[in-house]
Backbone bond lengths (Angstrom), bond angles and torsions (degrees), N, CA, C in turn:
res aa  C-N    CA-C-N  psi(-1)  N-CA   C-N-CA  omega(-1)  CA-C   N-CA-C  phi
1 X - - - 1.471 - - 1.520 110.12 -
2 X 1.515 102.86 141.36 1.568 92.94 173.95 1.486 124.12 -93.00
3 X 1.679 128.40 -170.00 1.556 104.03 -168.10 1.890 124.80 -56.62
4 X 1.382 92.40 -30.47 1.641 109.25 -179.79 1.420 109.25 -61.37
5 X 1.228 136.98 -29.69 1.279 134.26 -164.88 1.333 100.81 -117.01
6 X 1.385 115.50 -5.59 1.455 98.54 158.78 1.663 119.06 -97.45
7 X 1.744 108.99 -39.03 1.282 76.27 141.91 1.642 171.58 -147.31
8 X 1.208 91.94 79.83 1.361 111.00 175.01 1.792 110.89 -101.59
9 X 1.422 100.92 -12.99 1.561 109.30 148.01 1.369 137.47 -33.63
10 X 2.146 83.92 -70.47 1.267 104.01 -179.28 1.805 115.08 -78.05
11 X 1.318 118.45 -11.96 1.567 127.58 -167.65 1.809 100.15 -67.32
12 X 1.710 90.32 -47.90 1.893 98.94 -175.48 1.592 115.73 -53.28
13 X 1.967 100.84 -49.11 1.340 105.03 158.70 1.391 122.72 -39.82
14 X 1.399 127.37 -47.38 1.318 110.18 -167.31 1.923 98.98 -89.53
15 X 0.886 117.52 -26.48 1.535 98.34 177.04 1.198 133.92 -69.92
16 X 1.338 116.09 -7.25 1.188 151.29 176.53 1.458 107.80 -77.92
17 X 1.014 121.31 -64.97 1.696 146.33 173.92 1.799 103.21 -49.65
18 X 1.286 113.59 -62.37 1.244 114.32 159.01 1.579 148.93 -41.74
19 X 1.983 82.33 -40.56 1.858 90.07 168.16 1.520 118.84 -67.17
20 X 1.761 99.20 -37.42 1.226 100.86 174.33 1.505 126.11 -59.02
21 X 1.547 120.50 -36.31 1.432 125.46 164.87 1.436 121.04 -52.90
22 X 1.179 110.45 -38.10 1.580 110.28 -178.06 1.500 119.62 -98.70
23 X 1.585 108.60 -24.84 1.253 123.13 -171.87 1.748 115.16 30.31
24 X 1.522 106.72 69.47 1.305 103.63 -179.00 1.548 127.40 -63.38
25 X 1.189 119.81 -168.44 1.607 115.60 -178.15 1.772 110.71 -111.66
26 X 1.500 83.71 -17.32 2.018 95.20 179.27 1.501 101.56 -150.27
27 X 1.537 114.56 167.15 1.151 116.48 -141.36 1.971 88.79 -85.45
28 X 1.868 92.68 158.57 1.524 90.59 -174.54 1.422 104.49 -140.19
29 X 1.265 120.96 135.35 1.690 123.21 -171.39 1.770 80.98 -73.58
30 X 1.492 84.92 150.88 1.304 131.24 177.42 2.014 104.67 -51.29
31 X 1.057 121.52 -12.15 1.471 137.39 177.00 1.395 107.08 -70.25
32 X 1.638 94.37 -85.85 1.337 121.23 166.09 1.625 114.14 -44.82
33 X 0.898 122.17 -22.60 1.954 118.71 -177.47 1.633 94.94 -78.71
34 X 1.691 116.91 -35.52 1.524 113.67 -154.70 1.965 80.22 -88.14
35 X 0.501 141.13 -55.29 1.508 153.28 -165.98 1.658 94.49 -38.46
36 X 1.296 107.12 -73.01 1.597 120.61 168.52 0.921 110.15 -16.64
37 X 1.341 107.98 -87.25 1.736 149.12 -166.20 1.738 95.89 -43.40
38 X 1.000 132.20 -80.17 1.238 160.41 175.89 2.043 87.32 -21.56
39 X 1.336 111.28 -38.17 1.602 92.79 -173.67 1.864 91.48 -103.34
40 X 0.799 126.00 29.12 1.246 125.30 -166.27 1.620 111.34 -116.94
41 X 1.466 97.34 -69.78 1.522 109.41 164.70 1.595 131.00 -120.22
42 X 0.826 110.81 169.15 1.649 108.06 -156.00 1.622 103.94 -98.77
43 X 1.677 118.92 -20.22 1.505 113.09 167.15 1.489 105.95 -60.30
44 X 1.138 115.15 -43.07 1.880 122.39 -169.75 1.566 103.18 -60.19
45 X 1.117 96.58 -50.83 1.738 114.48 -161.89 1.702 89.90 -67.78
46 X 1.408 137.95 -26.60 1.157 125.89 165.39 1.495 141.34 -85.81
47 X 1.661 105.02 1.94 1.216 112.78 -176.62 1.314 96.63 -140.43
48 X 1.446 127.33 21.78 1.588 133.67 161.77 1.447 106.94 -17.19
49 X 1.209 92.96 -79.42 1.839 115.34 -160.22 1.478 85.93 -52.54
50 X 1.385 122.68 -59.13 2.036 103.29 -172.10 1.269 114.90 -43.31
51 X 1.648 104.54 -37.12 1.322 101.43 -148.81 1.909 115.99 -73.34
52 X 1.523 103.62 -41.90 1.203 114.69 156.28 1.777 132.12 -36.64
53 X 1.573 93.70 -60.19 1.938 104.22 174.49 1.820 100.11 -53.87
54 X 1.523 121.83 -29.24 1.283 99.33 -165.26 1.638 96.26 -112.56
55 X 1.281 119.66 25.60 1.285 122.47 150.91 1.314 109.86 -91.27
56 X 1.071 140.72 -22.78 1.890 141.07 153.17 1.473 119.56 -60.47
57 X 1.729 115.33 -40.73 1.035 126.31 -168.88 1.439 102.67 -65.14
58 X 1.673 108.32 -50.77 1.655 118.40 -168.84 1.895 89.24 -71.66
59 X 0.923 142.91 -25.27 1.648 148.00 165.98 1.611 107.93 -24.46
60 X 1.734 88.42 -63.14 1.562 106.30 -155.32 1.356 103.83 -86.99
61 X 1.736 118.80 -18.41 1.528 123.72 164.63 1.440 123.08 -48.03
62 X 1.826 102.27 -56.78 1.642 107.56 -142.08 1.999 74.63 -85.80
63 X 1.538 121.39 -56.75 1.290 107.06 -169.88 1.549 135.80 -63.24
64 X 1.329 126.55 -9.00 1.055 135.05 -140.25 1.520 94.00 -125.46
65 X 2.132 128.40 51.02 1.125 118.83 -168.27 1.476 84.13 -119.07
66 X 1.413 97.07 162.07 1.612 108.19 170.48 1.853 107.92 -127.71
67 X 1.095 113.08 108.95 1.540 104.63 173.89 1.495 88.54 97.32
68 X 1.176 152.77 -40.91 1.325 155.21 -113.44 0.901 139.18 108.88
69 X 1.774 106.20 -40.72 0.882 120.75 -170.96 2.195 128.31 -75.58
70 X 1.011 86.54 159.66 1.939 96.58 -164.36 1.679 89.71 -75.52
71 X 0.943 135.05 126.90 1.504 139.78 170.16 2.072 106.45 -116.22
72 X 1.177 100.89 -7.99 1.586 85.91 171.78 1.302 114.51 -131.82
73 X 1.089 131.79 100.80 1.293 137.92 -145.88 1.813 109.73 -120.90
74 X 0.990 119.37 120.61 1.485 131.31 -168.21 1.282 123.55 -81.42
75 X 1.572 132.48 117.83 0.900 122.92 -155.82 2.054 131.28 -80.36
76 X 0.668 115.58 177.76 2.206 116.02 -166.58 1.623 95.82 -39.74
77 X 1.720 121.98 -59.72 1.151 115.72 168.65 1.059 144.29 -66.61
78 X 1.246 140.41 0.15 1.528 156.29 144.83 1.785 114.93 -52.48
79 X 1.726 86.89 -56.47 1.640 108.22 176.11 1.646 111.78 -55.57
80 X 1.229 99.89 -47.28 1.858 93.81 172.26 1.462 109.52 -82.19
81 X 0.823 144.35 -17.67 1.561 129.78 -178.03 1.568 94.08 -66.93
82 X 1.472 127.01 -67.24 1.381 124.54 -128.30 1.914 73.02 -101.83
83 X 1.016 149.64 -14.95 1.661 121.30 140.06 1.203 119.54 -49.30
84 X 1.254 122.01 -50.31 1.067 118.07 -176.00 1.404 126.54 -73.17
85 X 1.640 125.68 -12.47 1.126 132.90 140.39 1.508 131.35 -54.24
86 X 1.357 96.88 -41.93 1.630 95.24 173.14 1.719 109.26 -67.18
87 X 1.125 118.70 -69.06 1.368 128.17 160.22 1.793 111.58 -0.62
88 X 1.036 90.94 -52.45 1.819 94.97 -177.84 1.313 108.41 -104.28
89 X 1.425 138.91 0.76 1.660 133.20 131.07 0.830 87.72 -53.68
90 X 1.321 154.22 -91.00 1.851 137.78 -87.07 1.782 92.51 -110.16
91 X 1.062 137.78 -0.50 1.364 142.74 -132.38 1.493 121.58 -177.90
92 X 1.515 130.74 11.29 1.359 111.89 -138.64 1.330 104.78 -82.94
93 X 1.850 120.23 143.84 1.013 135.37 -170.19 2.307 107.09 -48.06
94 X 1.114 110.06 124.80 1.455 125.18 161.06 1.604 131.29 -49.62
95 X 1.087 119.06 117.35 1.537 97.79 165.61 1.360 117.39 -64.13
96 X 1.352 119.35 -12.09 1.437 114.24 -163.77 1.664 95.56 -121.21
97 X 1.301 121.17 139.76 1.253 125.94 26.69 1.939 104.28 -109.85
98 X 1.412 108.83 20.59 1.742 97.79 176.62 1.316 106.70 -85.02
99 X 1.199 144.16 -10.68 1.425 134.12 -173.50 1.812 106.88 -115.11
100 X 1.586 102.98 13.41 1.830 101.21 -178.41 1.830 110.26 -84.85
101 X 0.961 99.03 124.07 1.179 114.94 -174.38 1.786 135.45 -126.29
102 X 0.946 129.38 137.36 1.598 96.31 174.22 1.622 109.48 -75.13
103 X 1.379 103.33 145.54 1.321 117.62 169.00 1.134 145.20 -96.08
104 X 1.282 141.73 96.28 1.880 133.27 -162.90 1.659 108.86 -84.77
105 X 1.460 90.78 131.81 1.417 93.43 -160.20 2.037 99.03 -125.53
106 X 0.939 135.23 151.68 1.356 123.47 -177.66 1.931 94.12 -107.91
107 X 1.513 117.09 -159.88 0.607 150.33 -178.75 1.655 137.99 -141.39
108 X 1.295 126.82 142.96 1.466 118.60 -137.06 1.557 90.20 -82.18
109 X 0.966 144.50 -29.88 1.155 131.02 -176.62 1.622 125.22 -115.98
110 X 1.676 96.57 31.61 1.444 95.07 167.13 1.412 109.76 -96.92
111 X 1.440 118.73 -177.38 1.433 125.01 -165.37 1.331 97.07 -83.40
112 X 1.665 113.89 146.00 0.831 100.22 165.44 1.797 135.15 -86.44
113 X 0.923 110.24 0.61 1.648 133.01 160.10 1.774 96.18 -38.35
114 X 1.020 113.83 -55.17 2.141 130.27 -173.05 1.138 79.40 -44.32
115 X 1.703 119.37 -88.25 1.332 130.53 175.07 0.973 123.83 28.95
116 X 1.528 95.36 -107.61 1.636 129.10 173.80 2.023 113.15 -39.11
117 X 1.667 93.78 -58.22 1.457 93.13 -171.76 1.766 111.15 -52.83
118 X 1.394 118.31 -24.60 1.266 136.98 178.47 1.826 109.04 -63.51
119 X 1.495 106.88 -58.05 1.300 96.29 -178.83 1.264 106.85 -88.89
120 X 1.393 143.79 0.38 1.436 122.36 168.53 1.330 109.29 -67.61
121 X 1.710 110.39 -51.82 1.443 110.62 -173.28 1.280 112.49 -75.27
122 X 0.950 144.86 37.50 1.554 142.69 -176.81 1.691 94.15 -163.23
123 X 1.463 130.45 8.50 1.530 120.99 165.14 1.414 101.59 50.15
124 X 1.241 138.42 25.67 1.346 112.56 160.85 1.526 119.37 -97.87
125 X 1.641 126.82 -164.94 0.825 132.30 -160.53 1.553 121.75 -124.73
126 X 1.226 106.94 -29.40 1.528 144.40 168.48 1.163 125.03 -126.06
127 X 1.728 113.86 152.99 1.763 118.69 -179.40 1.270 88.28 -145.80
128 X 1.516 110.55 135.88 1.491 113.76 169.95 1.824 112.34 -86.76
129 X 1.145 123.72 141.45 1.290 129.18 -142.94 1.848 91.21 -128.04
130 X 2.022 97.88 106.02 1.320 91.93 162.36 1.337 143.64 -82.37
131 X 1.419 140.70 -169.17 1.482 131.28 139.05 1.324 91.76 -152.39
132 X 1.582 92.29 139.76 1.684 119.12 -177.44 1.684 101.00 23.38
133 X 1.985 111.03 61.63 1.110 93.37 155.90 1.599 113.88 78.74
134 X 1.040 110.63 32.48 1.556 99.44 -167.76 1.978 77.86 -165.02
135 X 1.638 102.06 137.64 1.752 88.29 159.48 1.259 107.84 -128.13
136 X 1.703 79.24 158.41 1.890 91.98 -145.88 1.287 90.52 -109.75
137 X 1.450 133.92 -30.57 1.436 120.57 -141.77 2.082 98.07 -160.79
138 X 1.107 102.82 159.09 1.662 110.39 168.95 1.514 104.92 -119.40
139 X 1.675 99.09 125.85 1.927 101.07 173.28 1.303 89.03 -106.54
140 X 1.927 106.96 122.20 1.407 108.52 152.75 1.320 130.64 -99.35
141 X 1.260 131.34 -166.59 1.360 113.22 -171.39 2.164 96.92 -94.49
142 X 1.035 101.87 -12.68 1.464 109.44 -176.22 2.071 98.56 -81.12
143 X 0.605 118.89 -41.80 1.525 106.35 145.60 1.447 136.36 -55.73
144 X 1.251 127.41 -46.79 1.480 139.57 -178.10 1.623 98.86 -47.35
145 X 1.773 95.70 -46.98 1.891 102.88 -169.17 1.505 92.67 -81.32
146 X 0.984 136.66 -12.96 1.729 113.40 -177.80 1.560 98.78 -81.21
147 X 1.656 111.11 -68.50 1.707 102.49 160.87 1.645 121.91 -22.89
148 X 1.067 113.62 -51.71 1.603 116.82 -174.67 1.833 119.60 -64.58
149 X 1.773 99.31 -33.60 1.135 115.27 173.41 2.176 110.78 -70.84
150 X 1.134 88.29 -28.30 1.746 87.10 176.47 1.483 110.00 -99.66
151 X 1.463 146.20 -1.07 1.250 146.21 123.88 1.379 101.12 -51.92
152 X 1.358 163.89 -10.16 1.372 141.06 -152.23 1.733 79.33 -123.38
153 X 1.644 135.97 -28.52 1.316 109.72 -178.75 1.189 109.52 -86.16
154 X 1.596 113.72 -26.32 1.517 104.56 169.71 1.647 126.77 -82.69
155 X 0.856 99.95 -3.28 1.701 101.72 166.43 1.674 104.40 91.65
156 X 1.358 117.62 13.74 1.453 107.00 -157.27 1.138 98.17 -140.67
157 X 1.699 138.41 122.80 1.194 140.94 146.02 1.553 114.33 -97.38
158 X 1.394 91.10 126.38 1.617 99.56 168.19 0.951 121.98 -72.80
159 X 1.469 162.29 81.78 1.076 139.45 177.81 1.671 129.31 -59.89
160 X 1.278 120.58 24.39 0.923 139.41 163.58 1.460 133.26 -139.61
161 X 1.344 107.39 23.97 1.616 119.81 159.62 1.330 105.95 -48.69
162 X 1.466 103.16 140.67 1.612 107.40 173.28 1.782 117.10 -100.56
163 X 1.075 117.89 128.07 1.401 110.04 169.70 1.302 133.23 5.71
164 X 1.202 109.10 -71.85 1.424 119.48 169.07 1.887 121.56 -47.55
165 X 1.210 100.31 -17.62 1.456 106.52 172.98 1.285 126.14 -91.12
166 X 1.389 119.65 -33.93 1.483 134.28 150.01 1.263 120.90 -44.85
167 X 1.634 121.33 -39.12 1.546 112.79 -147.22 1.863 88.34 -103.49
168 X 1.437 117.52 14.56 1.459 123.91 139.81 1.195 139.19 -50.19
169 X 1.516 105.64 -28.98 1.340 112.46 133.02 1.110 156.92 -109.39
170 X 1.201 104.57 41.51 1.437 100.50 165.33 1.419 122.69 -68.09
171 X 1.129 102.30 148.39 1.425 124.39 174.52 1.539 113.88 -36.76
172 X 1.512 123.96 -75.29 0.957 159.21 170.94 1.734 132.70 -121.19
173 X 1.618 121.77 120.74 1.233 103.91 -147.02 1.695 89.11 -98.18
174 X 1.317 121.23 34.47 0.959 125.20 169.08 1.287 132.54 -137.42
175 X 1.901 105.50 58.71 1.353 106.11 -164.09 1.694 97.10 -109.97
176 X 1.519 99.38 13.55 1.507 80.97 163.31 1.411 118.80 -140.11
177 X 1.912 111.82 178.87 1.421 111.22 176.04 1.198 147.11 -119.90
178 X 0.822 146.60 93.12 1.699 124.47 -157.63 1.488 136.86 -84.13
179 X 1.174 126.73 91.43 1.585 127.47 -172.42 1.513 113.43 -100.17
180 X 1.326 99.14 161.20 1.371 125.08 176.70 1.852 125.21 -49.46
181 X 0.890 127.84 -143.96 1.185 141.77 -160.18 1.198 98.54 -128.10
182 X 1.193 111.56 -71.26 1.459 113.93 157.14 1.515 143.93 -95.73
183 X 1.194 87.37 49.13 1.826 101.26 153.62 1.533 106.78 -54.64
184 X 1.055 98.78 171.92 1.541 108.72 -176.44 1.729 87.49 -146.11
185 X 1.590 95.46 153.88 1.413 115.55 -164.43 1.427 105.52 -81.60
186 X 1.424 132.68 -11.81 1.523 135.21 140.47 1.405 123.98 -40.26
187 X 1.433 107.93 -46.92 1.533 115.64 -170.46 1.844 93.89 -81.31
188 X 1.013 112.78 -36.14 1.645 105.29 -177.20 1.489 117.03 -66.88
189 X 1.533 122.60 -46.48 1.376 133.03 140.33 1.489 96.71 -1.99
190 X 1.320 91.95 -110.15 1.358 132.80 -168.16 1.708 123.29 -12.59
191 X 1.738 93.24 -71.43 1.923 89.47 154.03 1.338 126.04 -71.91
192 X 1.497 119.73 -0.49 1.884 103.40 155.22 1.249 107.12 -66.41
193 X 1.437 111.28 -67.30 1.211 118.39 155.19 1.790 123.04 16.68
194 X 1.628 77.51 -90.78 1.772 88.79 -168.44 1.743 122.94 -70.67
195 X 1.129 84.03 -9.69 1.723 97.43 176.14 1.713 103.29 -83.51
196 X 1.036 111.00 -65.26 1.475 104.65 167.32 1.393 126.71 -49.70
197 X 1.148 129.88 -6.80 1.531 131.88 147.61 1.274 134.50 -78.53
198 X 1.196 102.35 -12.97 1.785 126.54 178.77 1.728 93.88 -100.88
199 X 1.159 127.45 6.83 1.301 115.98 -174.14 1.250 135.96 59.29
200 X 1.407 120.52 23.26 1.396 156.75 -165.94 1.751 105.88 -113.89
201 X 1.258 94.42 155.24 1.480 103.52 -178.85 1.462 101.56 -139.05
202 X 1.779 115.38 116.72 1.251 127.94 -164.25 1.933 103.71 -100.38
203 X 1.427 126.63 81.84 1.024 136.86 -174.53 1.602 114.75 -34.18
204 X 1.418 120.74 -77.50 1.439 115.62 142.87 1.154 108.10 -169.25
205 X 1.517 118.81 -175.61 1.427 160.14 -130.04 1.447 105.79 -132.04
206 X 1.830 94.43 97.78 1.555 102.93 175.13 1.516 110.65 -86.87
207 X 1.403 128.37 162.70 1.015 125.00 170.04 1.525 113.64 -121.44
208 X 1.684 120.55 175.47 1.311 103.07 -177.56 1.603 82.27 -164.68
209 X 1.391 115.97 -177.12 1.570 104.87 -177.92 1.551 117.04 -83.43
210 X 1.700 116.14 -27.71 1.553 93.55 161.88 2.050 108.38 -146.51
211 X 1.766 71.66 46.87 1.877 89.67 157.39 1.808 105.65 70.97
212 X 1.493 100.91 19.14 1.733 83.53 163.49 1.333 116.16 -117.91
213 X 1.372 105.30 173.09 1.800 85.36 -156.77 1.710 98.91 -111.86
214 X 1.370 106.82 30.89 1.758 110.81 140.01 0.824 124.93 -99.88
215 X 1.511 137.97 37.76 1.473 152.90 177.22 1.437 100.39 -114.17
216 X 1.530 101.53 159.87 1.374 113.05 177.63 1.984 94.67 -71.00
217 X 1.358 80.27 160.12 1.859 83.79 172.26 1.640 111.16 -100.72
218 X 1.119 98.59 137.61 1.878 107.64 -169.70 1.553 105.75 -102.51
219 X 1.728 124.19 -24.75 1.128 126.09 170.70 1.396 131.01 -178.40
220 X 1.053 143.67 -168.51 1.129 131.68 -164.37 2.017 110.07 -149.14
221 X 1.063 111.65 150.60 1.207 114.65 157.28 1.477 143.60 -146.05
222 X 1.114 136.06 125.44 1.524 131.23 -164.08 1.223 108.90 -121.13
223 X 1.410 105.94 176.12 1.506 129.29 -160.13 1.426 94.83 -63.19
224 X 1.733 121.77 -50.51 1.335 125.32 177.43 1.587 135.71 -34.42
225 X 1.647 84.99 -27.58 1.960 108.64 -157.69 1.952 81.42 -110.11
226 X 1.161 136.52 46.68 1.298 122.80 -165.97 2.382 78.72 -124.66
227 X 1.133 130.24 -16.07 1.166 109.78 -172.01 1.372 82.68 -88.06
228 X 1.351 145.29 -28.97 1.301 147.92 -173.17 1.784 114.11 -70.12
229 X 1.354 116.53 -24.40 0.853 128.99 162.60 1.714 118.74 -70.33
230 X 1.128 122.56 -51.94 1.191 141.46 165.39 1.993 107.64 -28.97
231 X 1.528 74.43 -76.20 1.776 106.25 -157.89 1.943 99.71 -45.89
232 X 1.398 91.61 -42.73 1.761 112.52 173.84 2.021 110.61 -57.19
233 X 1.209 116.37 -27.70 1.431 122.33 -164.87 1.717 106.99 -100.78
234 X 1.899 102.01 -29.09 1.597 115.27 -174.70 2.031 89.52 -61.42
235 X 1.786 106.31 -57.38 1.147 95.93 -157.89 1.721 127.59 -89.19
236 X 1.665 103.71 9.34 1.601 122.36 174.94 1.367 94.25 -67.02
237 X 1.826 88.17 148.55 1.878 112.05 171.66 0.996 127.79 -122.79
């Protein structure tokens, strides 16, 4: 096939992919589907702007024949983008299984001393915090120091505060997320993303097999693991 017929290949693929996202009730130009789509899912919502320019491009393809023939023909890089868009409709890359991990999780009424000794020796930054089996909450270490900062005016560390007394301060009791199994590494993007536009800082993204947070946890993701996220999306097909 030459570049035109491939893609106008890949264009059907994506309109196709789209109806299915929006599944309208009456018929919808290919504009209006990305427009939809775009508040729907977060692959669309990231390649909007392509998706539109090559709804003109495929314009000037299908109308612009003489004899039959294709007179506007799109060049090698055009042709790989909008494959490579379809490619990730029909398929879109997983967070899982590259971000499955075991997860250390505390409990609401252990000390927080456990805590700490937990994330020093393991360098992390966060612990997802159960009760009866269920997680309720994220302890980061940017909490521990705000708690620590209000023991330092009162003169008094407990060394036996329990979890649950610390995560009083948190910042925000919504620094975390819980997704599915099949999340897709768009949607994980996406709410860092969108939290950081709200001026929020989304600590991270637990996973579980279908995102409730009475499931065992299968993995985790943070702001840290976000060039890893990237690097994973540069080389998907």
């Amino acid at each position: 096939m030459n570049n035109a017929e491939r893609f106008l290949s890949a264009y059907t693929g994506i309109e196709q992919s789209l109806n299915k996202i929006v599944a309208p009730d009456r018929f919808m130009r290919f504009f209006e589907l990305v427009r939809c789509a775009s508040r729907i899912a977060p692959l669309v919502r990231q390649y909007k702007v392509d998706l539109l320019e090559f709804a003109e491009l495929r314009n000037a393809i299908v109308h612009n024949r003489t004899d039959g023939r294709i007179i506007a023909e799109p060049d090698d890089e055009a042709v790989a983008v909008i494959e490579r868009i379809a490619a990730h409709l029909l398929e879109p890359p997983l967070v899982l299984p590259l971000f499955k991990k075991k997860v250390l999780a505390v409990g609401m009424k252990q000390q927080i001393s456990e805590a700490v000794k937990i994330l020093y020796r393991r360098s992390l930054f966060q612990l997802p915090v159960s009760d009866r089996g269920v997680t309720v909450a994220l302890l980061t270490t940017n909490t521990i120091t705000r708690w620590l900062g209000e023991c330092y005016e009162r003169e008094s560390f407990p060394r036996d505060a329990a979890v649950k007394e610390v995560l009083e301060y948190t910042e925000h009791i919504d620094n975390f997320k819980i997704l599915g199994a099949e999340a897709t590494l768009f949607e994980v993007q996406d709410l860092f993303y969108r939290y950081y536009q709200r001026g929020r800082k989304l600590d991270a993204i637990l996973l579980t097999d279908s995102g409730s947070p009475s499931e065992p946890l299968l993995g985790i993701v943070t702001m840290r693991d976000l060039p890893l996220v990237q690097k994973a999306l540069a080389r998907a097909t």
